[in-house]
C-alpha positions as CSV (number, residue, x, y, z in Angstrom):
1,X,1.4,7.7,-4.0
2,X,1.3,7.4,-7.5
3,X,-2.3,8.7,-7.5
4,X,-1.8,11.1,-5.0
5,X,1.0,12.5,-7.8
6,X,-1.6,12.2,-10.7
7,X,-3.9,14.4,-8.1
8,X,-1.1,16.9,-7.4
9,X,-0.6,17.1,-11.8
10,X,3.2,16.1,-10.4
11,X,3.1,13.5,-13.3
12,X,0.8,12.6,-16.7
13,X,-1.6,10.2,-16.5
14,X,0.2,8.3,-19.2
15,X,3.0,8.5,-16.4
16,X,0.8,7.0,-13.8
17,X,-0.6,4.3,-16.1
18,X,2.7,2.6,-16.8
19,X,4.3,3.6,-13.4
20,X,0.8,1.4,-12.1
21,X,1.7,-1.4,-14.2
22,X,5.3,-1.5,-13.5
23,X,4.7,-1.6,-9.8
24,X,2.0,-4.5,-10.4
25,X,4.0,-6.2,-12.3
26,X,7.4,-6.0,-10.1
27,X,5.3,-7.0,-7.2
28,X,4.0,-10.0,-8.9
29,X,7.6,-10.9,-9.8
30,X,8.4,-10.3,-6.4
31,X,5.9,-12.3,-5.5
32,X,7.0,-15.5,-7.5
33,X,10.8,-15.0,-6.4
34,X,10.0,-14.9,-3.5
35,X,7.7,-18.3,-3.6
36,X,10.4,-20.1,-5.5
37,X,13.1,-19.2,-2.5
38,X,10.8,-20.8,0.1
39,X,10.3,-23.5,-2.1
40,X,6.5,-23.1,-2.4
41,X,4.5,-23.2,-5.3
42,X,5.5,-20.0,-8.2
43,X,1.4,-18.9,-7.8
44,X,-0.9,-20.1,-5.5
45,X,-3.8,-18.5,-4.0
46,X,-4.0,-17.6,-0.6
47,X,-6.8,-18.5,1.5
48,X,-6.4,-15.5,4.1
49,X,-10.0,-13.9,4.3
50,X,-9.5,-10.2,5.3
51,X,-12.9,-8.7,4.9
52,X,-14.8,-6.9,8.0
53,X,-15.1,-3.4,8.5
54,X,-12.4,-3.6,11.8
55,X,-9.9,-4.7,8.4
56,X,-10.7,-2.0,6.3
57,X,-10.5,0.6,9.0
58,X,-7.4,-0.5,10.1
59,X,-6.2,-0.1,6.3
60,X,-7.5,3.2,6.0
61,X,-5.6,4.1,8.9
62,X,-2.5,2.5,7.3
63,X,-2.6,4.2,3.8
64,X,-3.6,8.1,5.6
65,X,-0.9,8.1,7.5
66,X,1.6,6.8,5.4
67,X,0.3,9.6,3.0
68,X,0.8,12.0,6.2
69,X,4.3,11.1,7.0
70,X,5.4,11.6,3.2
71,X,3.2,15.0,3.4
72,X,5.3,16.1,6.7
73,X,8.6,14.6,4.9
74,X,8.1,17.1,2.6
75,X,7.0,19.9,4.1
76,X,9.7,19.5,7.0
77,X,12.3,18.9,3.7
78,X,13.1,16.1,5.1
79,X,13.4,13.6,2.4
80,X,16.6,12.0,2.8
81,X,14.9,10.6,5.9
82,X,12.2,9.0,3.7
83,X,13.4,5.2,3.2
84,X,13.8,5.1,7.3
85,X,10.4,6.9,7.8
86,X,8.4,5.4,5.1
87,X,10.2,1.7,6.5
88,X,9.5,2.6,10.2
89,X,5.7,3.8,9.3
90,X,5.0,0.6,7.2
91,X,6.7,-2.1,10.1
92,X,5.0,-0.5,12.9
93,X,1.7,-0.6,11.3
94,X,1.9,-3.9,10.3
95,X,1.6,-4.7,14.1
96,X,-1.2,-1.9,15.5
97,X,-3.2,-1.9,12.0
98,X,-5.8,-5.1,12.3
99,X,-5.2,-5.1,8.2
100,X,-1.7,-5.5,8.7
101,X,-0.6,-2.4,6.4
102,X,-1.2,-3.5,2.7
103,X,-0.8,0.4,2.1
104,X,-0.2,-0.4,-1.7
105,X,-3.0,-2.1,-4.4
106,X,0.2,-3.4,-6.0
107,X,0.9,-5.3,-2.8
108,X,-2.4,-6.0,-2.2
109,X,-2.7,-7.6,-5.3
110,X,0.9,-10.1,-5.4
111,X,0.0,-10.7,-1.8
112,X,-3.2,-12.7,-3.1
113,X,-0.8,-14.9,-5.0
114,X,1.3,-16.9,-1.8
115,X,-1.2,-18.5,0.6
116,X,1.2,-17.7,3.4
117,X,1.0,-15.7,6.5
118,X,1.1,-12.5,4.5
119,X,-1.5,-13.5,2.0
120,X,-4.9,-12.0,1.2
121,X,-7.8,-14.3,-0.6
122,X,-8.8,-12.9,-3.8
123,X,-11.8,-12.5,-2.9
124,X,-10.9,-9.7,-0.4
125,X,-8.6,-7.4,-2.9
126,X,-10.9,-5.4,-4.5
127,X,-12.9,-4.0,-0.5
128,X,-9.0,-3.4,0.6
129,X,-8.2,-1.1,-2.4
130,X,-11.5,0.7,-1.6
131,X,-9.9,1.0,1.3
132,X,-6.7,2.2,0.5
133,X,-8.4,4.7,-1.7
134,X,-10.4,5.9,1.6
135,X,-7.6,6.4,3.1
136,X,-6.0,8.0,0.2
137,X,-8.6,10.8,0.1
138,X,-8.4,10.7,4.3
139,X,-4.5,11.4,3.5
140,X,-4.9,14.1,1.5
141,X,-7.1,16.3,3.8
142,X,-4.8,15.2,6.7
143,X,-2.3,16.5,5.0
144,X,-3.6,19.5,4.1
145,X,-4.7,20.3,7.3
146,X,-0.7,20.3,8.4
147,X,-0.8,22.3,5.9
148,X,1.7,20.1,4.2
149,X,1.3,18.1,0.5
């Protein structure tokens, strides 16, 4: 979304920059708090290889129609709805994606740091945030052709 807002010129790039490294950095810290609860290592890499083209689809799918639903939120001026929608969107496409809905390079990125269910190798980051991107641009046009932004 942040990129999307830079696209819209709804916020600076300077904006975008440090919201980008806030959100890395808060997932990271997610990440690590949420090893220490479980008792697992603070880092540790995961060993979940999510490469293949049905993957990257299926997180295309997951990023342009989250982009969609926020576009039709909008539109519809139906924000207040947004943290149920947006939640709803993301759990449901954990479970019909075959990506299981990273949705976010943030995420993508602190998920490669737990080698648990949810992880992603490292090795696998940089094809799903092409793919995220994809689905970003995908998004966009869907959007647009709702004639919503």
């Amino acid at each position: 979304m942040t990129i999307v807002e830079l696209w819209r010129r709804q916020i600076s790039a300077a904006t975008a920059a440090l919201y980008v490294g806030v959100q890395i950095a808060g997932a990271i810290v997610g990440t690590i708090t949420a090893n220490f609860m479980f008792n697992k290592p603070l880092v540790f890499a995961s060993h979940h290889d999510r490469s293949g083209m049905s993957k990257y689809l299926g997180e295309v799918l997951a990023t342009a129609g989250l982009l969609v639903v926020i576009a039709l939120l909008r539109k519809s001026q139906s924000l207040r709805f947004a943290p149920v929608v947006i939640s709803a969107w993301i759990g449901a496409a954990c479970f019909f994606t075959s990506s299981t809905s990273f949705v976010n390079p943030a995420v993508t990125i602190a998920r490669s740091m737990s080698n648990t269910y949810a992880g992603i190798a490292p090795h696998s980051i940089l094809p799903f945030i092409a793919a995220q991107m994809v689905g970003m641009v995908l998004g966009i046009g869907v959007s647009r052709f709702f004639n919503a932004r």
